[in-house]
N, C-alpha and C positions, 0 to 999 in steps of 0.2 A: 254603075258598078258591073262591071263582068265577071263572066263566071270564073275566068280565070283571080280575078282578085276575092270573091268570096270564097273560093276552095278553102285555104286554111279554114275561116269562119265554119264553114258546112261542116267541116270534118271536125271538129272541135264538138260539136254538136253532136254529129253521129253516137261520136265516144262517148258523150252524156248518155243519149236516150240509151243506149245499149246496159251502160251504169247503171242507170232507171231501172229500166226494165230487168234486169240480172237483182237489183235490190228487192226490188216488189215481188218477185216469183220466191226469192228467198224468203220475204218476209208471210208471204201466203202461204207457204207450205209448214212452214216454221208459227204459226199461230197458235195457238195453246187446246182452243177450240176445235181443232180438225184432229188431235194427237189421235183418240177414238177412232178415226176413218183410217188413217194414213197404220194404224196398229192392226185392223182389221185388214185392209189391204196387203200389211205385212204376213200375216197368216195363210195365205193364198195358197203360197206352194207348197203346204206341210196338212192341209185338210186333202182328206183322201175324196175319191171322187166315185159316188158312188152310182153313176147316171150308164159311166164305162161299164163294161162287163170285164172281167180279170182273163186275163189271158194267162194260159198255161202252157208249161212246153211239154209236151209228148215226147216221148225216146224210143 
Protein backbone atom coordinates (compact mmCIF):
# COMPACT_ATOMS: atom_id res chain seq x y z
CA UNK A 1 0.00 0.00 0.00
CA UNK A 2 1.33 3.42 -0.80
CA UNK A 3 1.00 6.41 0.38
CA UNK A 4 -0.64 7.63 -2.37
CA UNK A 5 -3.62 4.78 -1.85
CA UNK A 6 -3.80 5.38 2.05
CA UNK A 7 -4.32 9.27 1.58
CA UNK A 8 -8.02 8.97 1.64
CA UNK A 9 -7.65 6.36 4.68
CA UNK A 10 -5.25 8.98 6.69
CA UNK A 11 -7.53 11.71 6.06
CA UNK A 12 -10.56 10.11 7.25
CA UNK A 13 -8.66 9.70 10.33
CA UNK A 14 -7.31 12.97 10.83
CA UNK A 15 -11.03 14.36 10.65
CA UNK A 16 -11.74 11.85 13.60
CA UNK A 17 -9.03 12.54 15.92
CA UNK A 18 -9.58 16.40 15.41
CA UNK A 19 -13.58 15.15 16.20
CA UNK A 20 -12.04 13.49 19.39
CA UNK A 21 -10.17 15.92 20.39
CA UNK A 22 -12.77 19.10 19.86
CA UNK A 23 -15.46 16.58 21.87
CA UNK A 24 -13.10 15.87 24.85
CA UNK A 25 -11.92 19.69 25.30
CA UNK A 26 -15.72 20.27 25.11
CA UNK A 27 -16.59 17.80 27.47
CA UNK A 28 -13.61 18.81 30.13
CA UNK A 29 -14.48 22.28 30.31
CA UNK A 30 -18.23 21.58 30.28
CA UNK A 31 -17.89 19.05 33.43
CA UNK A 32 -20.06 19.96 36.31
CA UNK A 33 -17.08 19.73 38.79
CA UNK A 34 -14.80 22.54 37.49
CA UNK A 35 -18.18 25.06 37.14
CA UNK A 36 -16.45 26.71 40.76
CA UNK A 37 -13.01 27.19 38.87
CA UNK A 38 -14.15 28.29 35.35
CA UNK A 39 -16.79 31.08 37.59
CA UNK A 40 -13.83 32.18 39.59
CA UNK A 41 -11.71 32.53 36.59
CA UNK A 42 -14.81 34.47 35.13
CA UNK A 43 -14.46 36.95 37.93
CA UNK A 44 -10.91 38.09 36.96
CA UNK A 45 -11.57 41.20 35.08
CA UNK A 46 -14.18 42.87 37.50
CA UNK A 47 -11.95 42.29 40.91
CA UNK A 48 -9.97 45.42 41.30
CA UNK A 49 -6.25 45.06 41.70
CA UNK A 50 -5.02 46.37 44.55
CA UNK A 51 -1.05 45.26 44.19
CA UNK A 52 -1.26 48.61 41.25
CA UNK A 53 -0.99 51.91 42.74
CA UNK A 54 -3.98 54.28 41.10
CA UNK A 55 -2.93 56.62 38.87
CA UNK A 56 -4.26 60.05 38.64
CA UNK A 57 -4.20 62.73 36.15
CA UNK A 58 -2.97 66.05 37.05
CA UNK A 59 -4.38 69.23 35.04
Amino acid sequence: MSLVEAYPWLRSLWTLWFFLLFVGIIVWVMWPGRRSAWDKLGRIPLQEDDAQPQMRHRN
